[in-house]
C-alpha positions as CSV (number, residue, x, y, z in Angstrom):
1,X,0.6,37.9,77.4
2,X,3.9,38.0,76.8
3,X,4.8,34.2,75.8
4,X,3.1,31.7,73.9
5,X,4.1,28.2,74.0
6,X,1.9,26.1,70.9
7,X,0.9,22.9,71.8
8,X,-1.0,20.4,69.4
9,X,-4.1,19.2,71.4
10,X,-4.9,18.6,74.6
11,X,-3.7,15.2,77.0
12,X,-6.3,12.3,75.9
13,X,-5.9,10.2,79.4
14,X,-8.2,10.2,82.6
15,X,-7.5,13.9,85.0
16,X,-4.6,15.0,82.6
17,X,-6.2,18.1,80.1
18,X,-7.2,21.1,82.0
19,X,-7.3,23.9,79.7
20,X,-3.0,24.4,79.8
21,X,-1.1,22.8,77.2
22,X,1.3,20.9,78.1
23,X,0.4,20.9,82.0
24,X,-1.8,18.7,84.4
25,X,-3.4,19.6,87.4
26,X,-1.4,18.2,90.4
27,X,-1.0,15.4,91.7
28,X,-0.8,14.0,88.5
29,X,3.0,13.5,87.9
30,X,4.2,15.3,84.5
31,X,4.0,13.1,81.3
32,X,6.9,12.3,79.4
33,X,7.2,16.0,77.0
34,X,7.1,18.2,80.5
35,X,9.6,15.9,82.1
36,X,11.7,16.7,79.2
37,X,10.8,20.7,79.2
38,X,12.0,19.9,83.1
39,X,15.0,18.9,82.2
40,X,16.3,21.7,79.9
41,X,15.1,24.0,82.5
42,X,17.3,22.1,85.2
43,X,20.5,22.9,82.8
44,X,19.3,26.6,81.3
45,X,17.3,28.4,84.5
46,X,19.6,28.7,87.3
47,X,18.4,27.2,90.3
48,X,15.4,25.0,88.8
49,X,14.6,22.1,90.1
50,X,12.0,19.8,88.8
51,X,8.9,19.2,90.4
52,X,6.8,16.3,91.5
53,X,3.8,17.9,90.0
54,X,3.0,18.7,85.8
55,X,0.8,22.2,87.1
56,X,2.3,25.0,85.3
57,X,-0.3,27.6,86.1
58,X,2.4,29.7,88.1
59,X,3.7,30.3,84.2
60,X,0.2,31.2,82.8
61,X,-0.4,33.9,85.8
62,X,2.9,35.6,84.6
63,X,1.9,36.2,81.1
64,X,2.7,32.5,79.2
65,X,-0.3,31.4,77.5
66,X,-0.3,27.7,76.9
67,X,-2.2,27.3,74.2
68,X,-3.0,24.0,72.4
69,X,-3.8,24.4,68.4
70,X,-7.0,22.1,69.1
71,X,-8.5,22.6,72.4
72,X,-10.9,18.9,72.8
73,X,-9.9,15.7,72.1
74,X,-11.9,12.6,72.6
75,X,-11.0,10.1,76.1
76,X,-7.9,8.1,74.8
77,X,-8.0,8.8,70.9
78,X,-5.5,11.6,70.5
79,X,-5.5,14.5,68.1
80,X,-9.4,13.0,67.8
81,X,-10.6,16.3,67.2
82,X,-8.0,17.9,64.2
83,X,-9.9,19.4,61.8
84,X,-13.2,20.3,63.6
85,X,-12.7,24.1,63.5
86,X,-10.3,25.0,66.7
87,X,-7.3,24.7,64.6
88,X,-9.1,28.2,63.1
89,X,-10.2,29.9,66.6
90,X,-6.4,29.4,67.5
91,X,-5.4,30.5,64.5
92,X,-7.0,34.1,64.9
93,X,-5.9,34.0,68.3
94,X,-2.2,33.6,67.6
95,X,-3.0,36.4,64.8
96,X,-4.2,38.2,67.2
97,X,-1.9,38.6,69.8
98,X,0.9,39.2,66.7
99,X,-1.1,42.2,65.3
100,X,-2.2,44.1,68.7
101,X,1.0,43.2,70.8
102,X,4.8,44.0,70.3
103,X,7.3,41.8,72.0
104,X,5.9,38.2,71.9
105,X,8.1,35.3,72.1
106,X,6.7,32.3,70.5
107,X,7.7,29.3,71.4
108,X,7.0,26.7,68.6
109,X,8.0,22.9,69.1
110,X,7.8,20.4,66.5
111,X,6.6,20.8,63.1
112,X,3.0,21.3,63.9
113,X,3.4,24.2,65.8
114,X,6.0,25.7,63.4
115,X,3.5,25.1,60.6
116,X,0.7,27.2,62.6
117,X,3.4,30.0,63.3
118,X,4.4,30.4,60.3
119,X,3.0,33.9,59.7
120,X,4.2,35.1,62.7
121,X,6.0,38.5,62.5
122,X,9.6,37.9,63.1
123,X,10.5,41.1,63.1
124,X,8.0,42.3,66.0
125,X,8.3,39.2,67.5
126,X,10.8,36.1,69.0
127,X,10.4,33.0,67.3
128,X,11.8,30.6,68.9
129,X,11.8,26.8,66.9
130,X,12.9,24.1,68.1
131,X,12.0,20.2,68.2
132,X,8.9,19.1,70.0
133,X,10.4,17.8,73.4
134,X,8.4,14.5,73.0
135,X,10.8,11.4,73.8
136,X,10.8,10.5,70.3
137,X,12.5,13.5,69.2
138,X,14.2,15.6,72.2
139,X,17.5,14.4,72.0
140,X,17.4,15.8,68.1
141,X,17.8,19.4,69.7
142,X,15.1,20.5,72.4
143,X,17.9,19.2,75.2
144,X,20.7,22.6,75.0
145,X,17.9,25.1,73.2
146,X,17.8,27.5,76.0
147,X,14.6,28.5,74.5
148,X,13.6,29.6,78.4
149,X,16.5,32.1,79.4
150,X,16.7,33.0,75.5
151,X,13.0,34.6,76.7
152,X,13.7,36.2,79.5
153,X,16.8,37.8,77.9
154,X,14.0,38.9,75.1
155,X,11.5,40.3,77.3
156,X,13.9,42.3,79.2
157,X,15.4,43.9,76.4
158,X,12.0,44.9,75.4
159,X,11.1,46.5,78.5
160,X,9.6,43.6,80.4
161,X,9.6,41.6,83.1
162,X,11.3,38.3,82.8
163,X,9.1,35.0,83.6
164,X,10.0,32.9,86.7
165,X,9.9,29.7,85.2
166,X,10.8,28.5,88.9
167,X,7.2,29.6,90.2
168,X,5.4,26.8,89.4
């Protein structure tokens, strides 16, 4: 692992969920929040173009662990499952990862996920925060956070391999 990007709980609609936060399994077309993570890659990755598809396991087989705070939700009802007991499984998983790996960059969007990283170690770690890049709030600062190159730039000064956010 060398990124995690917190989501809240997984896509309540028909084929959309599949174990990736923030992703879909292609065809299905990417919901509103990755169209928007799309579009600040178009202006901070040079030479990324959006795709047709929402499938971003090409950035989980690099080392980016998508990883939703709550990991069921019922058909249609979302966040249907807060407070059930994932929210502490992801919890000792983010913990985890902050106390047996150096060089994390957390990428934490909205106020849910800041909230759940907020005992992250920022002095082993990058913490990147930003607003979630829902419609409702993206224009409020997720559009021009560079949160993607500002990673790479992280993980190569700490010895890593950047991720190709184009290889999706």
């Amino acid at each position: 692992v060398k990124v995690v990007i917190l989501g809240q709980d997984p896509y309540h609609g028909p084929n959309q969920a599949h174990g990736l936060c923030f992703s879909v399994k292609k065809p299905v077309r990417p919901p509103p929040s990755l169209k928007n993570m799309y579009k600040e890659l178009v202006t901070d990755i040079e030479g990324f173009q959006c795709p047709q598809h929402g499938d971003l396991t090409g950035w989980s087989e690099q080392g980016v662990l998508l990883l939703n705070a709550v990991l069921t939700v019922r058909a249609s009802n979302a966040n249907s499952h807060k407070g059930r007991g994932w929210e502490t499984f992801t919890d000792a998983v983010v913990q985890w990862l902050c106390n047996n790996q150096e060089g994390l960059v957390f990428m934490l969007w909205g106020a849910y996920a800041q909230k759940k990283g907020a005992a992250i170690d920022g002095k082993r770690h990058l913490v990147l925060q930003e607003v979630h890049p829902s419609p409702l709030s993206a224009c409020k600062g997720f559009f021009g956070c560079k949160h993607f190159s500002k990673a790479n730039e992280y993980l190569v000064q700490s010895g890593k391999s950047p991720i190709d956010w184009k290889s999706l």
